[in-house]
PDB file as gemmi writes it, atoms N, CA and C in Angstrom:
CRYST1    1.000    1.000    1.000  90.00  90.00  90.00 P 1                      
ATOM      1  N   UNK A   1      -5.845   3.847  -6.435  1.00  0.00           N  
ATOM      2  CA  UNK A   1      -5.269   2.564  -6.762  1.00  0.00           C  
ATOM      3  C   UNK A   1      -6.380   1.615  -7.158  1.00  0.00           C  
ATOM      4  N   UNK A   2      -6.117   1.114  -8.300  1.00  0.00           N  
ATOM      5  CA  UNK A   2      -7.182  -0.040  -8.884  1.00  0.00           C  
ATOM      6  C   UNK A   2      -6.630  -1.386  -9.335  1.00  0.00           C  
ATOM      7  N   UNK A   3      -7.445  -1.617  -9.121  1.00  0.00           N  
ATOM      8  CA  UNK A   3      -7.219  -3.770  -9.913  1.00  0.00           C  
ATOM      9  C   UNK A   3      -6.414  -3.549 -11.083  1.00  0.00           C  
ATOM     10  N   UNK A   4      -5.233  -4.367 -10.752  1.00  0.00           N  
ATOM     11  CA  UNK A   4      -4.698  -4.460 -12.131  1.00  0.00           C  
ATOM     12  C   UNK A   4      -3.844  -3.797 -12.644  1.00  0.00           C  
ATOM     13  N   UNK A   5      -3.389  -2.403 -11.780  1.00  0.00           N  
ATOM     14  CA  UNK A   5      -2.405  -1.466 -11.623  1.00  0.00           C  
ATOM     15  C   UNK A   5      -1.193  -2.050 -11.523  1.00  0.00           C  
ATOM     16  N   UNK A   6      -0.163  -1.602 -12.161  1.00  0.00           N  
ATOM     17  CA  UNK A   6       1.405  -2.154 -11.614  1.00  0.00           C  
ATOM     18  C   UNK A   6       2.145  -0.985 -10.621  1.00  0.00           C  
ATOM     19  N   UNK A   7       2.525  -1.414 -10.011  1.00  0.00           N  
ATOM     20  CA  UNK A   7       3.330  -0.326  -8.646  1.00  0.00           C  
ATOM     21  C   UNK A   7       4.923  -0.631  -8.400  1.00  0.00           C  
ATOM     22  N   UNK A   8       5.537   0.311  -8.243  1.00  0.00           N  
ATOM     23  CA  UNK A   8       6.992  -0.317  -7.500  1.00  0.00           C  
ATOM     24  C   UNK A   8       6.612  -0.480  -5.937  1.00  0.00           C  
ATOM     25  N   UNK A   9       6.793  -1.104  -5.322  1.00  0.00           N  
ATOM     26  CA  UNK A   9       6.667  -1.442  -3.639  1.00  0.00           C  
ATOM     27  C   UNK A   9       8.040  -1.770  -2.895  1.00  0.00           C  
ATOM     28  N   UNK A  10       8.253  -1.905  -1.799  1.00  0.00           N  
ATOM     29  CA  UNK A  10       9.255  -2.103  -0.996  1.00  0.00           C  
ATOM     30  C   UNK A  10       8.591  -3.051   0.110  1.00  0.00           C  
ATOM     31  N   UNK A  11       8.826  -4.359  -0.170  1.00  0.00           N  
ATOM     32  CA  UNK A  11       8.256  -5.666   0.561  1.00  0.00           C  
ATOM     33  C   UNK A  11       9.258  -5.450   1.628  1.00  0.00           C  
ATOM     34  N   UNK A  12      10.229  -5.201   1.743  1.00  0.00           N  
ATOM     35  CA  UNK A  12      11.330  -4.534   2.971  1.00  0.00           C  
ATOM     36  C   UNK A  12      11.334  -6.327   3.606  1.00  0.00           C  
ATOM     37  N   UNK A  13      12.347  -6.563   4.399  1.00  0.00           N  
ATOM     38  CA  UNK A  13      12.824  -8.113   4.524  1.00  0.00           C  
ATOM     39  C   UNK A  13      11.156  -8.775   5.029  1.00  0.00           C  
ATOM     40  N   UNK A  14      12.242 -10.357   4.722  1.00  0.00           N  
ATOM     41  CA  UNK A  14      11.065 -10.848   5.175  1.00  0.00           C  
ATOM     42  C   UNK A  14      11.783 -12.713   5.173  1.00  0.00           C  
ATOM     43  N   UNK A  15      11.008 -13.443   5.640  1.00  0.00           N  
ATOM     44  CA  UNK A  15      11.470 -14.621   6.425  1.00  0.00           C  
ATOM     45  C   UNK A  15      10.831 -15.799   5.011  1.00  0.00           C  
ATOM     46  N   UNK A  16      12.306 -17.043   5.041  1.00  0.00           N  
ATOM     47  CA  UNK A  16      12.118 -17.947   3.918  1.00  0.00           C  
ATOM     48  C   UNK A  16      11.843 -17.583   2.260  1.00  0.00           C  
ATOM     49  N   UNK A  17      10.668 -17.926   1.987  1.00  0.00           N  
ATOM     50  CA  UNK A  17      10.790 -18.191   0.928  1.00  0.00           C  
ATOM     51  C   UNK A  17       9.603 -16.946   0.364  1.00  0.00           C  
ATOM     52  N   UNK A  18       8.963 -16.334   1.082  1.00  0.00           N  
ATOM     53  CA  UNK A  18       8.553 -15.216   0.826  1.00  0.00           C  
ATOM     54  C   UNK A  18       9.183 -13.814   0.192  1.00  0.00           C  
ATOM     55  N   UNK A  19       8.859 -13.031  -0.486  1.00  0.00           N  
ATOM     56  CA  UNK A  19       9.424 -12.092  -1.750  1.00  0.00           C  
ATOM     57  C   UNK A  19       9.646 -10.930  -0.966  1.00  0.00           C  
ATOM     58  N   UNK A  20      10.668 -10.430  -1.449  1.00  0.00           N  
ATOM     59  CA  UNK A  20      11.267  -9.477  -0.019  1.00  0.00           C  
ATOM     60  C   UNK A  20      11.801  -8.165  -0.990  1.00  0.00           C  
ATOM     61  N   UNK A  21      12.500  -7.174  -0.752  1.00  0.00           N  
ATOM     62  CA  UNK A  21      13.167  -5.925  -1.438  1.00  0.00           C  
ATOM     63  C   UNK A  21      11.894  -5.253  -2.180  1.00  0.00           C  
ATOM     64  N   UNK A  22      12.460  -4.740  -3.319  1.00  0.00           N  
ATOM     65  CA  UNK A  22      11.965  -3.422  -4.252  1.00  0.00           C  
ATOM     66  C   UNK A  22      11.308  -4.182  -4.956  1.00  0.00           C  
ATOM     67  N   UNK A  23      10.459  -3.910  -5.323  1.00  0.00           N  
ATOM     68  CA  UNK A  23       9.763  -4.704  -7.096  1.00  0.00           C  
ATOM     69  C   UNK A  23       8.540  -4.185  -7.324  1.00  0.00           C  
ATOM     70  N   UNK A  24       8.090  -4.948  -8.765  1.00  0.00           N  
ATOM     71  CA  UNK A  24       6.664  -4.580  -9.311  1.00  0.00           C  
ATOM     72  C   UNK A  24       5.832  -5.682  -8.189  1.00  0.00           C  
ATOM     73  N   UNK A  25       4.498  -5.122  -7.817  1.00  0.00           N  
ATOM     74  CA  UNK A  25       3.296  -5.807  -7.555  1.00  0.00           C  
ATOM     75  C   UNK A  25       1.967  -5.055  -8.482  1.00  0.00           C  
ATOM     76  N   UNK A  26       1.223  -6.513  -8.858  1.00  0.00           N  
ATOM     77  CA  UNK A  26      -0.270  -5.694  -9.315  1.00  0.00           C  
ATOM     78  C   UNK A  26      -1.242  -5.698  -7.936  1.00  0.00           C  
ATOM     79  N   UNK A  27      -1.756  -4.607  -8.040  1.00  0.00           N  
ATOM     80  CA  UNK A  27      -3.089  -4.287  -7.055  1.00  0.00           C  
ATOM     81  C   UNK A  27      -4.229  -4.785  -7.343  1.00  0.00           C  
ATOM     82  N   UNK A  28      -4.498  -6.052  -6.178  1.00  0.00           N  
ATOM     83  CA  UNK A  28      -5.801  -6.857  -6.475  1.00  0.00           C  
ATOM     84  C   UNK A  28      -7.187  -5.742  -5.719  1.00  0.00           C  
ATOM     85  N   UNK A  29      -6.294  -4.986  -4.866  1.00  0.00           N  
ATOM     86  CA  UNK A  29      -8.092  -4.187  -3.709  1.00  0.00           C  
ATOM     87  C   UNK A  29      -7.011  -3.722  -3.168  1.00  0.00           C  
ATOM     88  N   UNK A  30      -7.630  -2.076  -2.972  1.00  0.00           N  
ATOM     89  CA  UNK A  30      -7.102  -0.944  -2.242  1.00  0.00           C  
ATOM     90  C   UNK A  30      -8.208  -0.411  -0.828  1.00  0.00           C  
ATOM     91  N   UNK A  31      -8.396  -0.791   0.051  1.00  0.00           N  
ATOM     92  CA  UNK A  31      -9.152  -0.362   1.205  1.00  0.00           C  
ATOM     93  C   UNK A  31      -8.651   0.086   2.173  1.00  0.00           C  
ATOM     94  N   UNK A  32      -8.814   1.054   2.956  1.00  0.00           N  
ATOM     95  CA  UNK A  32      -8.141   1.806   4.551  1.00  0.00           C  
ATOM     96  C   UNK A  32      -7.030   1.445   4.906  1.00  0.00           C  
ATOM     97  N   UNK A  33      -6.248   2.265   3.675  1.00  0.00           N  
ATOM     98  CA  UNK A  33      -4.366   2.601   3.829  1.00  0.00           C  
ATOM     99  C   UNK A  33      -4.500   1.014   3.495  1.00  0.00           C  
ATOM    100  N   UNK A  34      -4.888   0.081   2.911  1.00  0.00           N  
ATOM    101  CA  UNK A  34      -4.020  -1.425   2.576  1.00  0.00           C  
ATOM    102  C   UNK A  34      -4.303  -1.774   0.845  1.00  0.00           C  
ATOM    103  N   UNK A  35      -3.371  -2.455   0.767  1.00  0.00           N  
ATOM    104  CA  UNK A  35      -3.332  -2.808  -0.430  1.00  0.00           C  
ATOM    105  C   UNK A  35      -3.301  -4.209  -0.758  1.00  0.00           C  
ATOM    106  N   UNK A  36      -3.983  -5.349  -1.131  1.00  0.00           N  
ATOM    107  CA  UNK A  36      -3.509  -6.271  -1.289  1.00  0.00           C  
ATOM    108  C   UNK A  36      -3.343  -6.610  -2.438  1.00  0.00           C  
ATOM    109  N   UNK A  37      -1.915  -7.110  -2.660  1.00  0.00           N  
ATOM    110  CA  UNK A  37      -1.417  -7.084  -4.082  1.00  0.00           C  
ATOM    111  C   UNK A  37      -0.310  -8.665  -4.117  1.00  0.00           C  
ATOM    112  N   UNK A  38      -0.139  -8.584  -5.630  1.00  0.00           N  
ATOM    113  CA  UNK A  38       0.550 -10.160  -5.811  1.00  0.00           C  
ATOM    114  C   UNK A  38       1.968  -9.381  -6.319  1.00  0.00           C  
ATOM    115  N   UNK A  39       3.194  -9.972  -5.829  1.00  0.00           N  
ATOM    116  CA  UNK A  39       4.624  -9.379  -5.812  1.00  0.00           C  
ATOM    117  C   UNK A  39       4.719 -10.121  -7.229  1.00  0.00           C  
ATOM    118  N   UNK A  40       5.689  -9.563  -8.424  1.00  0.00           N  
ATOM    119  CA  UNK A  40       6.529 -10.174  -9.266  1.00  0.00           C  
ATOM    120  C   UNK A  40       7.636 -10.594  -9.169  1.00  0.00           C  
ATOM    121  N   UNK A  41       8.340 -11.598  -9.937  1.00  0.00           N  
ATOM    122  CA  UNK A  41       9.532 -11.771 -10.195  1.00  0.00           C  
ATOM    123  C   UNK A  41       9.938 -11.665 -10.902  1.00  0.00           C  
ATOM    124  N   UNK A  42      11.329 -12.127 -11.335  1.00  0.00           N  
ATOM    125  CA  UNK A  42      11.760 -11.648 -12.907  1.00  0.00           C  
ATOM    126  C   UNK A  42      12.388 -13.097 -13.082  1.00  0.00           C  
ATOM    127  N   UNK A  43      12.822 -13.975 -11.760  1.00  0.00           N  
ATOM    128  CA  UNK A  43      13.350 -15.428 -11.922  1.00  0.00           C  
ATOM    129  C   UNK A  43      12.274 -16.086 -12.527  1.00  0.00           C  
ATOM    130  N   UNK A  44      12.461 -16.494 -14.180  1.00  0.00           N  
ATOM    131  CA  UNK A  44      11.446 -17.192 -14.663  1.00  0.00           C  
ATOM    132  C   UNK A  44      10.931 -18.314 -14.319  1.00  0.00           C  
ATOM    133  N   UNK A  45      11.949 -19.440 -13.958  1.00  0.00           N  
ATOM    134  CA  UNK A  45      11.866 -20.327 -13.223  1.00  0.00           C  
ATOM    135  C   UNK A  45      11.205 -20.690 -12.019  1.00  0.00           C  
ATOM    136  N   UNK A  46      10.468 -19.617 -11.602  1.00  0.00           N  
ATOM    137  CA  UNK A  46       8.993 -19.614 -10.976  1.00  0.00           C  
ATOM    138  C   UNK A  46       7.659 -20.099 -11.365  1.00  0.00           C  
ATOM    139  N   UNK A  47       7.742 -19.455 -12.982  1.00  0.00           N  
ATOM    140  CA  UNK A  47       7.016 -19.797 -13.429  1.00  0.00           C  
ATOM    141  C   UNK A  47       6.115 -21.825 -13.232  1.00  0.00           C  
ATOM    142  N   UNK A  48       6.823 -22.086 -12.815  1.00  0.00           N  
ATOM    143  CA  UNK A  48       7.027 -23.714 -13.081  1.00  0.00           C  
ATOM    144  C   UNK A  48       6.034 -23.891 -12.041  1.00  0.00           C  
ATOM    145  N   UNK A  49       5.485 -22.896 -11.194  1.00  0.00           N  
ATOM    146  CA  UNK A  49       4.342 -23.154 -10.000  1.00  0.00           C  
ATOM    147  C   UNK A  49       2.953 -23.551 -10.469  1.00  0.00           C  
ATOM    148  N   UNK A  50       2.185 -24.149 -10.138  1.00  0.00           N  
ATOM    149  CA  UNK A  50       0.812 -24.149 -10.969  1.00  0.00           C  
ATOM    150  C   UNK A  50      -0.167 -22.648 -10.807  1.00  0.00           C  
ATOM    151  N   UNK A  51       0.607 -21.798  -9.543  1.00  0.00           N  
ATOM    152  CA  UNK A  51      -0.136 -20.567  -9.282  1.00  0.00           C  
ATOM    153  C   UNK A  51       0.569 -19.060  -9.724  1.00  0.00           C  
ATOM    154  N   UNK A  52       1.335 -19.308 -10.545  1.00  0.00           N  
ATOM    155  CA  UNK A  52       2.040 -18.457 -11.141  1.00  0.00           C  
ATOM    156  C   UNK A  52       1.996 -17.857 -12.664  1.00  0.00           C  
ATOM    157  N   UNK A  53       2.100 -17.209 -13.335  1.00  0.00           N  
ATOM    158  CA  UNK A  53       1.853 -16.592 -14.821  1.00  0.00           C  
ATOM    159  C   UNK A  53       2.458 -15.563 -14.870  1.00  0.00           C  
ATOM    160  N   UNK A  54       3.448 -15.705 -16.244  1.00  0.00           N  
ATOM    161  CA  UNK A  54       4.100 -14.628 -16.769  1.00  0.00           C  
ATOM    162  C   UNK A  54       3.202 -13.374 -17.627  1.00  0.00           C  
ATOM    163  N   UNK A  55       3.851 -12.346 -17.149  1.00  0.00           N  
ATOM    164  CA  UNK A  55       3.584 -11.458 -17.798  1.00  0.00           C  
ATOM    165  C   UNK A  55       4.594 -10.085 -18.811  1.00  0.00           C  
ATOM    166  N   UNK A  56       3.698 -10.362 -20.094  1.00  0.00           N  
ATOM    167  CA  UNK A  56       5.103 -10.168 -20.789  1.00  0.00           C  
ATOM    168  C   UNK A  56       5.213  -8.339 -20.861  1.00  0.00           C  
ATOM    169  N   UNK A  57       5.784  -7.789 -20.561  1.00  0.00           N  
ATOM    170  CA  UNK A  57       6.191  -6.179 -20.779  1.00  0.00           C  
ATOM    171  C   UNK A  57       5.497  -5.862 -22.107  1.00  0.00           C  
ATOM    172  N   UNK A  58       4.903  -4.728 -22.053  1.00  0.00           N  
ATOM    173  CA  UNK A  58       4.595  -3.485 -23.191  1.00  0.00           C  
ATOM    174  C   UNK A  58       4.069  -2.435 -22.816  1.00  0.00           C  
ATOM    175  N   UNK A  59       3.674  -1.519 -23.637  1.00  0.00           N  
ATOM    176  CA  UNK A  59       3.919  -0.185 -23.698  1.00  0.00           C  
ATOM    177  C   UNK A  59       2.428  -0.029 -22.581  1.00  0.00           C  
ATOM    178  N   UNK A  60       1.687  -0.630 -22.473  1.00  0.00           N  
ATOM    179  CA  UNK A  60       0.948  -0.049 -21.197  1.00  0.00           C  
ATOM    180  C   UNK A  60       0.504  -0.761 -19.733  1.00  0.00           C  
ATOM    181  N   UNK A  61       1.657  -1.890 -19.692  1.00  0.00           N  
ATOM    182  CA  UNK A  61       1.786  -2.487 -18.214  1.00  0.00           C  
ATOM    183  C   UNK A  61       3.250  -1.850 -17.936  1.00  0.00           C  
ATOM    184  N   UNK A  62       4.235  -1.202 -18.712  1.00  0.00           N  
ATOM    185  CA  UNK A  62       5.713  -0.620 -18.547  1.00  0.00           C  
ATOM    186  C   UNK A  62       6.281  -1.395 -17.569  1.00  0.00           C  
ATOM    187  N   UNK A  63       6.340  -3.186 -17.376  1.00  0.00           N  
ATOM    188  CA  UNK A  63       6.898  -3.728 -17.007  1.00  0.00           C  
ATOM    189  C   UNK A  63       8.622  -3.613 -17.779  1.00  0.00           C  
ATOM    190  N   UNK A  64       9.562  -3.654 -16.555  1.00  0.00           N  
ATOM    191  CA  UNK A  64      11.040  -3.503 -17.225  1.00  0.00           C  
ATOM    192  C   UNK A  64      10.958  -4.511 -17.947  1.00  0.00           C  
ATOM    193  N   UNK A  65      11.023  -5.477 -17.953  1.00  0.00           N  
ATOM    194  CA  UNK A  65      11.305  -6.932 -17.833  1.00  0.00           C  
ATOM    195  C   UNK A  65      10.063  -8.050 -18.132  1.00  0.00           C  
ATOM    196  N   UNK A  66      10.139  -9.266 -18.302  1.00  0.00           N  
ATOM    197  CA  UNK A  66       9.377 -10.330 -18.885  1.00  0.00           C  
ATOM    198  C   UNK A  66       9.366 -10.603 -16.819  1.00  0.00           C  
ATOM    199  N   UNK A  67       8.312 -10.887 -16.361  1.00  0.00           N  
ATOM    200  CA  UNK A  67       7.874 -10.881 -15.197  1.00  0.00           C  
ATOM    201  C   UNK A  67       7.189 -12.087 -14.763  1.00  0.00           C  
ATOM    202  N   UNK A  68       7.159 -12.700 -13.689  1.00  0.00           N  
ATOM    203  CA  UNK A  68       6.329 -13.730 -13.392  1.00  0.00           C  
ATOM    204  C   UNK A  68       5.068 -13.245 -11.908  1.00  0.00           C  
ATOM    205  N   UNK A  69       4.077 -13.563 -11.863  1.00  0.00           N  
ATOM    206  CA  UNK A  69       3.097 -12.886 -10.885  1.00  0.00           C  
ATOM    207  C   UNK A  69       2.888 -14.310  -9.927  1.00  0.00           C  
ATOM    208  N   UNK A  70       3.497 -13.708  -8.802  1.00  0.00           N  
ATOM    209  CA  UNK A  70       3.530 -14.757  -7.404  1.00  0.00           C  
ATOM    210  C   UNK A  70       1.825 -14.709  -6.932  1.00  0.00           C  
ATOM    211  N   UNK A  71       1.215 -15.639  -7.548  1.00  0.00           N  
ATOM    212  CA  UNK A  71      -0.327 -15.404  -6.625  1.00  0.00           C  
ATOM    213  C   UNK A  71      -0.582 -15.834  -5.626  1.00  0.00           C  
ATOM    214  N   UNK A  72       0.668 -17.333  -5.438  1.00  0.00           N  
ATOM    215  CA  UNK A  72       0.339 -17.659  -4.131  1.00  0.00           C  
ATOM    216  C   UNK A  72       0.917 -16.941  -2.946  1.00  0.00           C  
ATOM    217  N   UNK A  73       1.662 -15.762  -3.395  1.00  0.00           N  
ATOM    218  CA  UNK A  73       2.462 -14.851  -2.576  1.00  0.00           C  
ATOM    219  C   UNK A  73       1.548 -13.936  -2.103  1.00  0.00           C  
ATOM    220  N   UNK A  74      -0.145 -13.948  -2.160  1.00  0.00           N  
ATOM    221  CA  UNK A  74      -0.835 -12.533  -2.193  1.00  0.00           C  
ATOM    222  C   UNK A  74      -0.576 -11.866  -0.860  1.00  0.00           C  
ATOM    223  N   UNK A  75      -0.539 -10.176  -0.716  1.00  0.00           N  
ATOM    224  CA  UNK A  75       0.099 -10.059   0.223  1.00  0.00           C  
ATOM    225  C   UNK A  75      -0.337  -8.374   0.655  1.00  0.00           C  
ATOM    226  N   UNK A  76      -1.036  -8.287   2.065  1.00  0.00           N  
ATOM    227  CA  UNK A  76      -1.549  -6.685   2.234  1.00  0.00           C  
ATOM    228  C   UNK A  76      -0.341  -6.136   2.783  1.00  0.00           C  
ATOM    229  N   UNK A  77      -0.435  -5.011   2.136  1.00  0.00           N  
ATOM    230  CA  UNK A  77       0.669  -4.704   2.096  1.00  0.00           C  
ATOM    231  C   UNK A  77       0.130  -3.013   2.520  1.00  0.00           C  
ATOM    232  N   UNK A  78       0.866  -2.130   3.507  1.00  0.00           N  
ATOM    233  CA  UNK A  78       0.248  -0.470   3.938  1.00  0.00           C  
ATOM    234  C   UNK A  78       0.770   0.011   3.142  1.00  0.00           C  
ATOM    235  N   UNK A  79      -0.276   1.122   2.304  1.00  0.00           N  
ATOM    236  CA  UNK A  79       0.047   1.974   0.922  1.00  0.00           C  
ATOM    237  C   UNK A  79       1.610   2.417   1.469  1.00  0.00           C  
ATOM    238  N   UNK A  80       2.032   2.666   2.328  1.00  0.00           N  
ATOM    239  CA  UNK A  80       3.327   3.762   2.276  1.00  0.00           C  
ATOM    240  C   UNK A  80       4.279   2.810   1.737  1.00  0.00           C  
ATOM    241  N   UNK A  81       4.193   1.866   1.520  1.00  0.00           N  
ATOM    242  CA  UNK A  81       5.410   0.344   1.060  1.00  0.00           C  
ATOM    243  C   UNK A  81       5.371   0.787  -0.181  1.00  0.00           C  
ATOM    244  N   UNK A  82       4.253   1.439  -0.789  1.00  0.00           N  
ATOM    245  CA  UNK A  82       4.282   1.729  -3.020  1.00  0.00           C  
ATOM    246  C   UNK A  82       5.048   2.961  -2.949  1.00  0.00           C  
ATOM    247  N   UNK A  83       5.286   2.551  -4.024  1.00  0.00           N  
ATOM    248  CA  UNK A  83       6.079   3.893  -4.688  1.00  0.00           C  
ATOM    249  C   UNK A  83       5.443   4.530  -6.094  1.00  0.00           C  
ATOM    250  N   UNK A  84       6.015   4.456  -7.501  1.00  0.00           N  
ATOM    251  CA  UNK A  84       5.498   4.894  -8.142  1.00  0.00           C  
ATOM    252  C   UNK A  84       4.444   4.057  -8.815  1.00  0.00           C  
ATOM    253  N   UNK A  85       3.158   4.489  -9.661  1.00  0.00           N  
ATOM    254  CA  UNK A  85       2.685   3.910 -10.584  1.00  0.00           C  
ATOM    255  C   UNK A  85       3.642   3.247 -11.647  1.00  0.00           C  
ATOM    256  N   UNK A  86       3.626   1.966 -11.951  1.00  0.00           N  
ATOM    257  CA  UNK A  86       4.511   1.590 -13.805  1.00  0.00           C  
ATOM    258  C   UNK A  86       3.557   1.754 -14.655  1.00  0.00           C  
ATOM    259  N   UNK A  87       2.260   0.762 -14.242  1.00  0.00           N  
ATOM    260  CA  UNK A  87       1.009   0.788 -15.575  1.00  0.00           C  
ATOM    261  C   UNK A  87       0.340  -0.259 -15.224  1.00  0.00           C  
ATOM    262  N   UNK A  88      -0.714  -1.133 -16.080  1.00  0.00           N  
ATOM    263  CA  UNK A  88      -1.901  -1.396 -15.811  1.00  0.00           C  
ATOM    264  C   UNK A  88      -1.722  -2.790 -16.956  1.00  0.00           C  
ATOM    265  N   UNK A  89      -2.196  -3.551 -16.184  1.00  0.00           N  
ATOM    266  CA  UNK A  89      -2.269  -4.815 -16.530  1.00  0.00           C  
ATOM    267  C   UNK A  89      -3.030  -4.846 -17.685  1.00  0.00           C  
ATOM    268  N   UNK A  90      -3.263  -5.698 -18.563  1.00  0.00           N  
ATOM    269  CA  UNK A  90      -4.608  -5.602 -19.859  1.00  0.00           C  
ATOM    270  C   UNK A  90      -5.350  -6.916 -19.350  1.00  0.00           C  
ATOM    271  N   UNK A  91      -6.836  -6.588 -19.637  1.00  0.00           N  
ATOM    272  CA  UNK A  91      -7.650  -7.379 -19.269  1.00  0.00           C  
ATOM    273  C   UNK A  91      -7.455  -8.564 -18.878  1.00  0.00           C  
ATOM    274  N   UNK A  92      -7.015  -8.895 -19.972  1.00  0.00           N  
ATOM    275  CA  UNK A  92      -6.835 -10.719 -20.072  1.00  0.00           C  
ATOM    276  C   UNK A  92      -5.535 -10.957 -18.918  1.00  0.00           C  
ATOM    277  N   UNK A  93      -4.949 -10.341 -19.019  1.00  0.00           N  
ATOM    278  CA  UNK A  93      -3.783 -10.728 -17.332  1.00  0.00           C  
ATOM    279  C   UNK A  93      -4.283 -10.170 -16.649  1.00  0.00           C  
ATOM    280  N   UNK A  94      -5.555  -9.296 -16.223  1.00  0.00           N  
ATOM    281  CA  UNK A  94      -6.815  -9.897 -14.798  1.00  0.00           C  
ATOM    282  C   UNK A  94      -6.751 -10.358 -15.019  1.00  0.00           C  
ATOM    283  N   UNK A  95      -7.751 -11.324 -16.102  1.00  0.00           N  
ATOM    284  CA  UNK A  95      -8.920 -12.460 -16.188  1.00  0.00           C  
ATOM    285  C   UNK A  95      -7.701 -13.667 -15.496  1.00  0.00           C  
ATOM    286  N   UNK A  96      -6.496 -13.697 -16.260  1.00  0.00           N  
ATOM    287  CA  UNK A  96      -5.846 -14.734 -15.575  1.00  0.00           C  
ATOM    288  C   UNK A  96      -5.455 -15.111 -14.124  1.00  0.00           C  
ATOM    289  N   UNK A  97      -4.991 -13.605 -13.885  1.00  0.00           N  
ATOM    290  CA  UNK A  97      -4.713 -13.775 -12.048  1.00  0.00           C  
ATOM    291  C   UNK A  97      -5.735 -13.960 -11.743  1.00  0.00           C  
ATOM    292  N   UNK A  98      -7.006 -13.645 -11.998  1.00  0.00           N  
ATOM    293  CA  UNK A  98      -8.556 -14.143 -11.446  1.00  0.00           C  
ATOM    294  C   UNK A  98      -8.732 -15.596 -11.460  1.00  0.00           C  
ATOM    295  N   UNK A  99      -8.799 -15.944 -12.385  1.00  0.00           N  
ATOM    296  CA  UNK A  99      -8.647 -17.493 -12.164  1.00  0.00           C  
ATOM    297  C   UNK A  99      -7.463 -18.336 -11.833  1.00  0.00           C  
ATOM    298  N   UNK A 100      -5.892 -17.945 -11.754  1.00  0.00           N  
ATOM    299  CA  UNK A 100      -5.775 -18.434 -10.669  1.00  0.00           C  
ATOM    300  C   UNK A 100      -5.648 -18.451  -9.453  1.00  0.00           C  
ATOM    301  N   UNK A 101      -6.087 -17.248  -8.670  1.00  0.00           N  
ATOM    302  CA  UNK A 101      -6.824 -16.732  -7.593  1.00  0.00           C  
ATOM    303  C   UNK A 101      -7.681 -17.964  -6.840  1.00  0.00           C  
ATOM    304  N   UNK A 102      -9.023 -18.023  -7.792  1.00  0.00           N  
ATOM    305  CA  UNK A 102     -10.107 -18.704  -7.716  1.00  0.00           C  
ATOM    306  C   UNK A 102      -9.554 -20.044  -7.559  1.00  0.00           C  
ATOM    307  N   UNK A 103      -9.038 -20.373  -8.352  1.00  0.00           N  
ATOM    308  CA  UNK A 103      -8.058 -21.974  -8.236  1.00  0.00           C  
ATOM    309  C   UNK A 103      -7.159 -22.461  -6.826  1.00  0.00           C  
ATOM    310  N   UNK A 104      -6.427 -21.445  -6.931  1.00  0.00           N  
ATOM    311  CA  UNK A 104      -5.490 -21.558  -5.403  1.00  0.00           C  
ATOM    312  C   UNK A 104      -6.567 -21.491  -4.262  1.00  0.00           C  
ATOM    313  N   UNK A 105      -7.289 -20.591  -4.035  1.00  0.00           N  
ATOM    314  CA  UNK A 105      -7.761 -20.769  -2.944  1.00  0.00           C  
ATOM    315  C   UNK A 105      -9.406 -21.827  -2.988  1.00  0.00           C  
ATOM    316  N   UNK A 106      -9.280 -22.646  -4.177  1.00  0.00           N  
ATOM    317  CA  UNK A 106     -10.583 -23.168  -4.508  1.00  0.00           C  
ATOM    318  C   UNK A 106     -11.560 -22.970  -3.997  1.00  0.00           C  
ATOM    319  N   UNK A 107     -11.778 -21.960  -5.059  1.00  0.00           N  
ATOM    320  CA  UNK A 107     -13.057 -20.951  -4.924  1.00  0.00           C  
ATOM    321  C   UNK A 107     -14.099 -21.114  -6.260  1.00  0.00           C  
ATOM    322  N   UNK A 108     -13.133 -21.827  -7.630  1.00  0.00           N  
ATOM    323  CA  UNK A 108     -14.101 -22.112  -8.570  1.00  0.00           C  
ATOM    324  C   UNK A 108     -13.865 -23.591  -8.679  1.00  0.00           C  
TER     325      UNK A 108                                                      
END                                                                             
């Protein structure tokens, strides 16, 4: 598992306003059985967060769907929660979750 990977996961319940069920997450760091990764949505209307960015589907992130990436949701998560590989982010959507990473937790 690497940076930038898309996964299906099973966030399995979870309390308020935190992202819960089946979905895509990208993999920020894979270390001893954990994963910490940022959950997607597909409610665009997320987008509207200052820590959030859409990401649009193609042929080598195999997102279903036009997607939004919850960063302020980041979240370790134990490998057995993934399921399959979808695909792999392209550079520039790192570079973005990187900076706003760096932003949210003002770090740059």
């Amino acid at each position: 598992m690497m940076k930038g990977e898309v996964w299906w996961a099973d966030l399995g319940t979870t309390v308020g306003h935190e992202q819960s069920g089946r979905r895509p997450i990208v993999i920020l760091r894979y270390t001893e059985g954990l994963v910490i990764s940022i959950p997607l949505t597909t409610n665009i209307r997320r987008v509207k967060s200052e820590f959030n960015m859409i990401l649009y589907p193609d042929t080598v992130n195999n997102l279903p769907t036009i997607s939004v990436s919850m960063v302020s949701q980041i979240r370790s998560l134990d490998q057995r929660r993934l399921g399959n590989k979808i695909g792999v982010l392209s550079s520039d959507d790192i570079q973005g979750l990187d900076f706003m990473m760096k932003n949210m937790l003002a770090l740059a």
